[in-house]
N, C-alpha and C positions, 0 to 999 in steps of 0.2 A: 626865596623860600616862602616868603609870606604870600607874596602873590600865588604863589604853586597851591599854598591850604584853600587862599578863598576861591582861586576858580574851582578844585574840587568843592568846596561848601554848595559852591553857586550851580554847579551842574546838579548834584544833587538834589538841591530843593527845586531846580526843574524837573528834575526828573519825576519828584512824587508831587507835585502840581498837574505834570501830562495825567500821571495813571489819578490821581483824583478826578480830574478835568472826564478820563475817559469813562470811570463806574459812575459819575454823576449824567451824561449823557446815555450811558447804558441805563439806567434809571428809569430815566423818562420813557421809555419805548417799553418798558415794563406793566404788567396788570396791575401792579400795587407796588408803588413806594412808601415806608416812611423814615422823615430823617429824625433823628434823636442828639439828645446830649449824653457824653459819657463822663463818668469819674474812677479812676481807680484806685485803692489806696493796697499799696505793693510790700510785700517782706522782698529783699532784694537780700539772693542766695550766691553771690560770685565762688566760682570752683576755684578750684584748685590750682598755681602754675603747675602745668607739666613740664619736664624736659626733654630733650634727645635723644638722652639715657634711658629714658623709659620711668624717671624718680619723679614722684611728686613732692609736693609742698603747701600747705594750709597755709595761705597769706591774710585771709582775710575773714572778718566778722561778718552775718548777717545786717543788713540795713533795714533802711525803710524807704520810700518811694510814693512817688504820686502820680496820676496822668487826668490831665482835664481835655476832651476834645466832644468831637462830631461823628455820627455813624450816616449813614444813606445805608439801608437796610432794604435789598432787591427782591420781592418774591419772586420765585423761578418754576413755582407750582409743586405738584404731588408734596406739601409740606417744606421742601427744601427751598435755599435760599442763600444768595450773597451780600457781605455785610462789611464795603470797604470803610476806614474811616481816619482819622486825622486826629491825634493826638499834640498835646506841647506837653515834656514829664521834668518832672525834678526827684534826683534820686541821690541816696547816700550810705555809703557803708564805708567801715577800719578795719585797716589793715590789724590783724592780732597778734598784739606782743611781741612787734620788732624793736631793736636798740640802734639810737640815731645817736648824736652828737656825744661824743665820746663814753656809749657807753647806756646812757640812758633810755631805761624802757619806756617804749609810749605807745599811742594806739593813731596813728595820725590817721585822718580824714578823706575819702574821695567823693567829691560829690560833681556831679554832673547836669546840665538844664539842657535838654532838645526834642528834637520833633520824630513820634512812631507815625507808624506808616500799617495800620493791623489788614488785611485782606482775610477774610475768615468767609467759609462756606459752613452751611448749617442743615440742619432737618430740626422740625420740631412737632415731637409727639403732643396730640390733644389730651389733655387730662382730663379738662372739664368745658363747660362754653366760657370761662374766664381765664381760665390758667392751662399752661403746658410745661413741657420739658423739651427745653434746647441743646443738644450737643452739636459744637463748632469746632473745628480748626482751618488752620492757615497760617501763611508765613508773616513777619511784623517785618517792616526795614525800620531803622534807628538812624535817626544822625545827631550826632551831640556837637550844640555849638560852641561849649564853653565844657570847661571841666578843669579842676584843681586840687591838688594834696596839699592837705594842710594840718597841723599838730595846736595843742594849747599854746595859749599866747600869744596866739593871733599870728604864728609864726607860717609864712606861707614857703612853700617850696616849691613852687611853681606849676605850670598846668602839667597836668596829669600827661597832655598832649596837645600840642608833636612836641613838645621838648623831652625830657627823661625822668624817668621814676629815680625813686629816693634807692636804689642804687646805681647808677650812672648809668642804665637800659634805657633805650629807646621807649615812650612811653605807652598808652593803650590809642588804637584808633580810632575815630570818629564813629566811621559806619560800621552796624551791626546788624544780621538778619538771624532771627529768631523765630520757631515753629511754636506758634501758638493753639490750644487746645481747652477747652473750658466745657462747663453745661450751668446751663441758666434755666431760669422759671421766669419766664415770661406771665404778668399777670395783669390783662388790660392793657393798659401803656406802659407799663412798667418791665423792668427785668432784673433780677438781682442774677449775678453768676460771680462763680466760681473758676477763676483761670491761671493757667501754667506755662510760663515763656522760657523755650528750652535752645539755649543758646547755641548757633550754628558757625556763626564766625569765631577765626580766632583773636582775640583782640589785642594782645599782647604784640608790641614790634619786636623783635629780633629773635633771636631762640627759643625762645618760653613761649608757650603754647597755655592759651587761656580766654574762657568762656565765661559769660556773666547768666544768670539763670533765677528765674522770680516767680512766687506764687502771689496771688491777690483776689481781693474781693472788688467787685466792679458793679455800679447803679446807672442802670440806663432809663430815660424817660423818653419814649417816640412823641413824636407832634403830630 
């Protein structure tokens, strides 16, 4: 079984090493490249479990989130423009006001550390010869390489995944693909935006049907 997680881990991070490998060679062949640093600092909105039945259930609190990576930022001319790039994020939200060990209410923890994957295409309106207006979407991949539930007192309950949530379920999956959407002001090298990751997979194992979903603020600096 263990062998089974790291070959998927290990396909995986080839996989978004090719498509890096292939937008950074697309790049080059392009009229204008620039690469940038990125930062994001995330409200992290996880929905709802749904069931079979068609019933929901509010499992969880709002978090908070971070993502530090890299952009290569493609002109493609008349304004538009492709924008892959390479995150590492750490992120965390509680479950709301379930009753664990016989009885006692608590708010236990799930936090998570791994690698996005954001692929955004854009246009960007000229405001001024300094500043404009960017609107972008595209798809993000997610892989998490670690992840854990955990309550006060340092009490851990084990990883979130592949083993089982804090009721005997199958836990959440690694991989995640999310439609992302924002608009920035690009000003000089700079760019401040505004973005929204709207959850496509479901990440829940077995029945229960469940999507994680985040708005955030994001600072880019091009080179």
């Amino acid at each position: 079984m263990v062998n089974y997680f790291i070959m998927k881990r290990n396909i995986t991070l080839l996989l978004l090493c090719i498509i890096l490998c292939v937008g950074a060679a697309t790049a080059q062949k392009s009229g204008r490249v620039l690469w940038g640093a990125k930062v994001n600092a995330n409200i992290e909105l996880p929905g709802k479990w749904r069931f079979d039945n068609g019933g929901s259930a509010k499992m969880y609190k709002p978090g908070f989130g971070v993502d530090l990576g890299a952009v290569c930022n493609i002109y493609l001319g008349a304004g538009f423009y492709f924008e892959p790039g390479i995150d590492l994020f750490y992120e965390g939200y509680r479950y709301d006001d379930i009753y664990i060990n016989q009885g006692q209410k608590t708010n236990p923890k799930v936090t998570k550390f791994g690698m996005r994957l954001p692929l955004v295409a854009g246009y960007t309106f000229n405001l001024s010869d300094r500043m404009g207006l960017s609107i972008f979407t595209g798809p993000q991949l997610s892989y998490a390489f670690a992840g854990k539930v955990s309550v006060e007192g340092n009490l851990d309950l084990g990883e979130d995944f592949p083993n089982v949530d804090l009721f005997g379920r199958a836990g959440q999956n690694r991989f995640d693909c999310a439609w992302k959407v924002g608009v920035g002001f690009p000003v000089d090298s700079y760019m401040l935006s505004l973005e929204a990751d709207f959850g496509l997979t479901d990440l829940q194992k077995g029945p229960i049907k469940f999507r994680e979903n985040r708005v955030g603020l994001a600072f880019t600096y091009y080179f």
